[in-house]
TIZADO-13946 format. One record per residue: x, y, z of N, C-alpha, C in turn. Coordinates in pm, whole numbers, plus 50000, padded with zeros to 5 digits. Atoms other than C-alpha are relative to their C-alpha. Layout:
XYZXYZXYZ;...
//
This chain:
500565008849901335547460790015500635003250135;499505003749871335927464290381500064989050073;499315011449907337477439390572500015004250175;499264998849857336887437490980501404989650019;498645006349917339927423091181499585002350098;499445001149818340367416091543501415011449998;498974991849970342197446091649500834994450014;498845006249978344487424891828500674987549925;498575007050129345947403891537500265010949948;499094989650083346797436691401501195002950106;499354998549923348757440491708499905007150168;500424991149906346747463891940499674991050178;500015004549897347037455092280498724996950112;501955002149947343137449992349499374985750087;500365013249929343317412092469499715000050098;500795002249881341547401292781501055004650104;498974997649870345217397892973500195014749932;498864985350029346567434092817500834991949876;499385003750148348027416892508499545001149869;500534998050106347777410192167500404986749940;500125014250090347437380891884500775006949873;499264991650148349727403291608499994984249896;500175008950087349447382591318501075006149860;499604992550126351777388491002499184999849888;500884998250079349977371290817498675002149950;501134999450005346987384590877500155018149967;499574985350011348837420990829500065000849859;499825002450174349977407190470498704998149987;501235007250047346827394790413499225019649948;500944990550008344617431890462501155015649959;499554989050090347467456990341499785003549880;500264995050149346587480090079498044998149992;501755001250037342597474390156499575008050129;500694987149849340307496190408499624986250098;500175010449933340207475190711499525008150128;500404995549890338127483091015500354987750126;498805004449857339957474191351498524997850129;500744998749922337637458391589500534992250147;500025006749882337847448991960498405000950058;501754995749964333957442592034499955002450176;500294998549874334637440592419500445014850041;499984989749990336377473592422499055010249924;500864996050053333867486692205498895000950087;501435003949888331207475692479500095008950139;499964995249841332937494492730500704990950105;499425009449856335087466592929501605008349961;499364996549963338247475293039501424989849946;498595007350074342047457192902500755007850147;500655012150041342787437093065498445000150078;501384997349951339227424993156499634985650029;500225011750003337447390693253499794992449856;500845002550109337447367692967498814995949957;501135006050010334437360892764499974990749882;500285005550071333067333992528499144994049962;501985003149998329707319892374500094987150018;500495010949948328117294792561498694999349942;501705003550085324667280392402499565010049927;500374988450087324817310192165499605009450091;500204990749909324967332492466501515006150039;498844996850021327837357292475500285003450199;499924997249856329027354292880501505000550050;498514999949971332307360293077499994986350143;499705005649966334157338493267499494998250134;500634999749833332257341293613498455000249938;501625006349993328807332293438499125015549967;500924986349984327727370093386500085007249830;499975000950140326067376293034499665012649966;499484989850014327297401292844499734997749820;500265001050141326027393992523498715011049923;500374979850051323927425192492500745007549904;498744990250062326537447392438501024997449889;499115004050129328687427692284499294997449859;500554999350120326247423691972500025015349992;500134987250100325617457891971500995010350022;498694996550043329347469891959500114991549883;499665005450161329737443091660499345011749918;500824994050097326937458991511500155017349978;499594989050002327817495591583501275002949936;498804999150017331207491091473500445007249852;500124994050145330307494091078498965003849948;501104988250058327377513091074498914986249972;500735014150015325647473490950499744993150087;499745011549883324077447991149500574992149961;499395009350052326207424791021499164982850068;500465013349954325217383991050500604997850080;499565007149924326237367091358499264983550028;500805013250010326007330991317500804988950135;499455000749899326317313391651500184983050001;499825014650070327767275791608500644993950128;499705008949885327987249391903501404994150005;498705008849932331427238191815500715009949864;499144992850041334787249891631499904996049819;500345007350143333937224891325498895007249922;501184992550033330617243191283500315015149964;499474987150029332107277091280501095003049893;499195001850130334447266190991498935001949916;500915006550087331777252790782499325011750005;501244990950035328947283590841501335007749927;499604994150078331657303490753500374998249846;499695005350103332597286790476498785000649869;500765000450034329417284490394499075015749922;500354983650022328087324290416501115007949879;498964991050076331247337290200500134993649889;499615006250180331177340089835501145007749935;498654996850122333377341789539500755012550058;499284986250019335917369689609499915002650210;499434996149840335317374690006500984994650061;498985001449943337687375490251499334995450188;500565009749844336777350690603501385000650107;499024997249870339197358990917499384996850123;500675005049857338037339791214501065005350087;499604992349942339677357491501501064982850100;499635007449937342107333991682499804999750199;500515001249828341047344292071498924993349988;501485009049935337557329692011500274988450025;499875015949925336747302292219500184988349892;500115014050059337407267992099498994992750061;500695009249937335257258092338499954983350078;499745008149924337237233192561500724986949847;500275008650044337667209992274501674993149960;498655002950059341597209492212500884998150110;499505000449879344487201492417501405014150042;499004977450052346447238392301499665002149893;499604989750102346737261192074500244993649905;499105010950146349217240091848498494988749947;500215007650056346427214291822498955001049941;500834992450050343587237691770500035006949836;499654992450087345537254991481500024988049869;499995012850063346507219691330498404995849964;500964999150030342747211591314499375011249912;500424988450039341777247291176500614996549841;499255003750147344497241690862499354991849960;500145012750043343337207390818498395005649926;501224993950018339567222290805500145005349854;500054992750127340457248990537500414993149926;499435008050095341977226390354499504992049889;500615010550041339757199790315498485011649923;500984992050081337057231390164500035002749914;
//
């Protein structure tokens, strides 16, 4: 089975500022399996660092209003040869749940921690706290 990842929880310095989201356990998690390394905005051709972007009304746009959701589908989709599903969900609760929903017995679900939350938290910490609580309760 291949497994994508967010380049940058593997560590790769692809993030919007020039950083990265290294994850261990997201390193433990995909060692020992074929894992394809994606950054869809560098894939698209933007530049690290670069303006950030995030989906608004199921529209993939950057931070100055300029939509860029073209490309960015078709770098996902170029990435593994598949169009893969993109299921586009109005809030962070919704994007638990489809996922939750699309993945059977035996797959492996890695929501990328840069995607937007979409305004809805007051950090990180309380975003993550919600996210646990989520998987939890599935």
């Amino acid at each position: 089975m291949k497994i994508v990842v967010s380049a940058c929880l593997l560590g790769e310095n692809c993030k919007y500022n020039g950083g990265n989201n290294y994850c261990q356990k997201v390193v433990n998690l995909v060692k020992g399996r074929e894992v394809i390394r994606v950054c869809p905005e560098v894939l698209a051709g933007m530049p690290v660092p670069r303006v950030p972007i995030e989906i608004k009304d199921g529209i993939v746009v950057d931070r100055d209003g300029n939509v860029v959701d073209a490309v960015i589908r078709e770098a996902v989709e170029n990435c593994t040869g598949e169009k893969p599903q993109i299921i586009d969900c109005a809030d962070f609760a919704c994007a638990v749940t489809a996922a939750a929903h699309a993945a059977k017995c035996g797959d492996i679900v890695l929501m990328s921690p840069a995607s937007a939350a979409f305004d809805q938290f007051k950090n990180f910490m309380v975003r993550g706290a919600f996210f646990k609580k989520m998987i939890m309760e599935l």
